[in-house]
N, C-alpha and C positions, 0 to 999 in steps of 0.2 A: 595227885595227878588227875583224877577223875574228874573232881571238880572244874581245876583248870581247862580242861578238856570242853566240861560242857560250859564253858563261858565264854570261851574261842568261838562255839558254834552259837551261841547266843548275841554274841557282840556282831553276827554278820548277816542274821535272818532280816528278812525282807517280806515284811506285809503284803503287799502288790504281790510279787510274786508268790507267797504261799496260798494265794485267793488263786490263782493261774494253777497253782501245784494241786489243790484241793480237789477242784475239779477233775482235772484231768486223772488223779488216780480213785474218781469217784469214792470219795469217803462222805457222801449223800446219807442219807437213814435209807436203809434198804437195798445201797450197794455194797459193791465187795470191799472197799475202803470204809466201811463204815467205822467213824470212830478215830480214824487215822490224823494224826495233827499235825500238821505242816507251820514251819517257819522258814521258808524261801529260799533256804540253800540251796548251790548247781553242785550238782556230781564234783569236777573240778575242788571248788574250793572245799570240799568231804575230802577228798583225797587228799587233799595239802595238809591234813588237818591230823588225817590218819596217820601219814609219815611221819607226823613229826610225834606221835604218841606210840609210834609201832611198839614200844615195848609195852603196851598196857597190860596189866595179868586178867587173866580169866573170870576172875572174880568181880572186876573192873568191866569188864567185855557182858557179863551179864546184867551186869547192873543196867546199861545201855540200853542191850536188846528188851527190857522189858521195861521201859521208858515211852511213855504214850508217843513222843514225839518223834515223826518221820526218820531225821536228818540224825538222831543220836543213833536210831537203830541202822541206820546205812554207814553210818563212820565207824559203828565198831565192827561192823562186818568184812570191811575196809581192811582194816587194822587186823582181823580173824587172817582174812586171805592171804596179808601180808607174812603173819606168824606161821602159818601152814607152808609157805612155799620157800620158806625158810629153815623149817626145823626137822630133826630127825626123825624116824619112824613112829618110835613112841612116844613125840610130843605131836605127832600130826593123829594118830589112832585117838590120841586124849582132846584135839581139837575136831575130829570127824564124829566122837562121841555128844563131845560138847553141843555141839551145832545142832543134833538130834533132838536134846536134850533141851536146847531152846528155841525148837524152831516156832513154838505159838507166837515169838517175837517177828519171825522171818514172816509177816504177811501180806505180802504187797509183792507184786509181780517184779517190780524193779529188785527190788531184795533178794529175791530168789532168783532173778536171772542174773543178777553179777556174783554172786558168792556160789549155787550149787556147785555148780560145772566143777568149779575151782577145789570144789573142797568135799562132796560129796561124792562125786561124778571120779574126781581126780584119786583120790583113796581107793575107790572102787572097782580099779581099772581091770586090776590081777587078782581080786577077789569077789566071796560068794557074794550076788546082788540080790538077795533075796528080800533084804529093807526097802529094797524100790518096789518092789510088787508088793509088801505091804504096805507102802503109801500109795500106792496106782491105786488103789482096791479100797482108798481110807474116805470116808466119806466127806471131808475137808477139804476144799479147792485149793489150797496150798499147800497140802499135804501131796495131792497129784500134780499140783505146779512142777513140786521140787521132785518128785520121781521122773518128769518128762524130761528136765532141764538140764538134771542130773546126767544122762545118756549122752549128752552135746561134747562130756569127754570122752567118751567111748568110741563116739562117731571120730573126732577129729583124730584118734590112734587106730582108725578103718576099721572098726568094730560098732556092726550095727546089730545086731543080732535081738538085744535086750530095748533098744528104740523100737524094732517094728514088734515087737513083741509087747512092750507097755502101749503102744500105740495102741494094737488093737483090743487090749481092756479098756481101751479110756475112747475108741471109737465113736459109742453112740452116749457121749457124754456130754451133758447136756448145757454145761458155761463155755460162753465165747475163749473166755482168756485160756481153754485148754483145748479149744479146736486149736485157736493160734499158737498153740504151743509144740502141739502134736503134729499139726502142718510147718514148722518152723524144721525143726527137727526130722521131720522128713524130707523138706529138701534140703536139708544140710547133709543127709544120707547122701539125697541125688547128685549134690556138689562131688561127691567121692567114687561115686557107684553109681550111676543114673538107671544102670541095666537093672540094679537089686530095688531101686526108689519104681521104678515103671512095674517091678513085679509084685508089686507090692500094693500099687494102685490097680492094678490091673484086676485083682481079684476083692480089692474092696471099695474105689471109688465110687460105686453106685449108692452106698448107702452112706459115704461119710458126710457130715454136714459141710455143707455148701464152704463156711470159712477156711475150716480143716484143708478141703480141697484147693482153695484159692491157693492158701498159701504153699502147701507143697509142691503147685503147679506151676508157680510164682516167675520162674527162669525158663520156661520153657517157651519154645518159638510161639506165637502168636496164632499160630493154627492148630498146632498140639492144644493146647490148651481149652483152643473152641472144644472141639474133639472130646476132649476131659468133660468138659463141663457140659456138652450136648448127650454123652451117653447114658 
């Protein structure tokens, strides 16, 4: 099955566009992609791809995620989310462990924004989150990706508690992709709570970096904002 799998995704990469995909998730020498290898697949046809292999075993799923190539480690991710939201207690604690266990594969900001939430985040929801704060705190940008991104299920069951709380470990942190993550995330607080999102900037927008701020200020009227950004 694995094979079949990766040949499905082989038979439909697209040169052009993995030159378009390369860039855009800077896999340059010296960026955070570095090293990342693209063959031109769109999200969409990963997912078609995923469906039709959802039963892949684990064993199969790792083999994937530690595959140089972009689109293999996005489809079995795909295909993880699919078995998680699926299966009973203790085959989802053996896929929340699992996930852990390979996330040097999960490195690229798209990876980590469609699968934490889902399967991190989602596990998490009614228990202890102490694995997030030791990846907020982990010197690896996608170690703190996936503790930010993580909270996005928290928020959407009106529990921010643990977002503004990793937020402000990862405040004066110094990569873009985790202002905008941390600012993402906070206004998705403000989408639920705006009053707990304002108290929140209130005692720390002066010192967050300018992007962070953008984006948590992102929905708000036109004059707020000046406001925000003039203080």
């Amino acid at each position: 099955m694995l094979n079949l799998l990766k040949k499905e995704l082989l038979k439909l990469k697209n040169p052009k566009q993995a030159k378009l995909l390369s860039r855009f998730f800077k896999t340059g020498k010296g960026e955070y992609g570095e090293g990342d290898v693209f063959i031109g697949l769109k999200v969409p046809q990963q997912r078609k791809i995923a469906k039709k292999y959802k039963t892949t075993k684990l064993k199969n799923i790792e083999f994937l995620l530690k595959n140089k190539i972009h689109e293999f480690r996005l489809t079995a991710l795909f295909i993880l989310i699919d078995q998680y939201q699926k299966s009973d207690k203790k085959f989802k604690k053996e896929i929340f462990n699992f996930y852990l266990k390979n996330k040097k594969g999960i490195n690229n900001w798209d990876l980590i924004d469609l699968s934490s939430p889902n399967i991190i985040g989602n596990y998490l929801i009614d228990k202890d989150k102490s694995v997030l704060y030791k990846l907020a705190k982990s010197n690896s940008l996608w170690d703190k990706r996936i503790a930010v991104l993580s909270t996005f299920a928290f928020i959407r069951n009106n529990k921010f508690e643990d977002s503004l709380k990793i937020a402000e470990i990862l405040i004066n942190d110094k990569h873009d992709l985790i202002h905008k993550a941390v600012g993402w995330m906070l206004r998705e607080v403000g989408k639920k709570d705006l009053k707990i999102e304002e108290e929140f900037l209130r005692k720390h927008h002066k010192k967050m970096p300018r992007t962070m701020l953008r984006y948590a200020i992102e929905k708000f009227p036109k004059q707020k904002r000046i406001l925000y950004l003039k203080k």
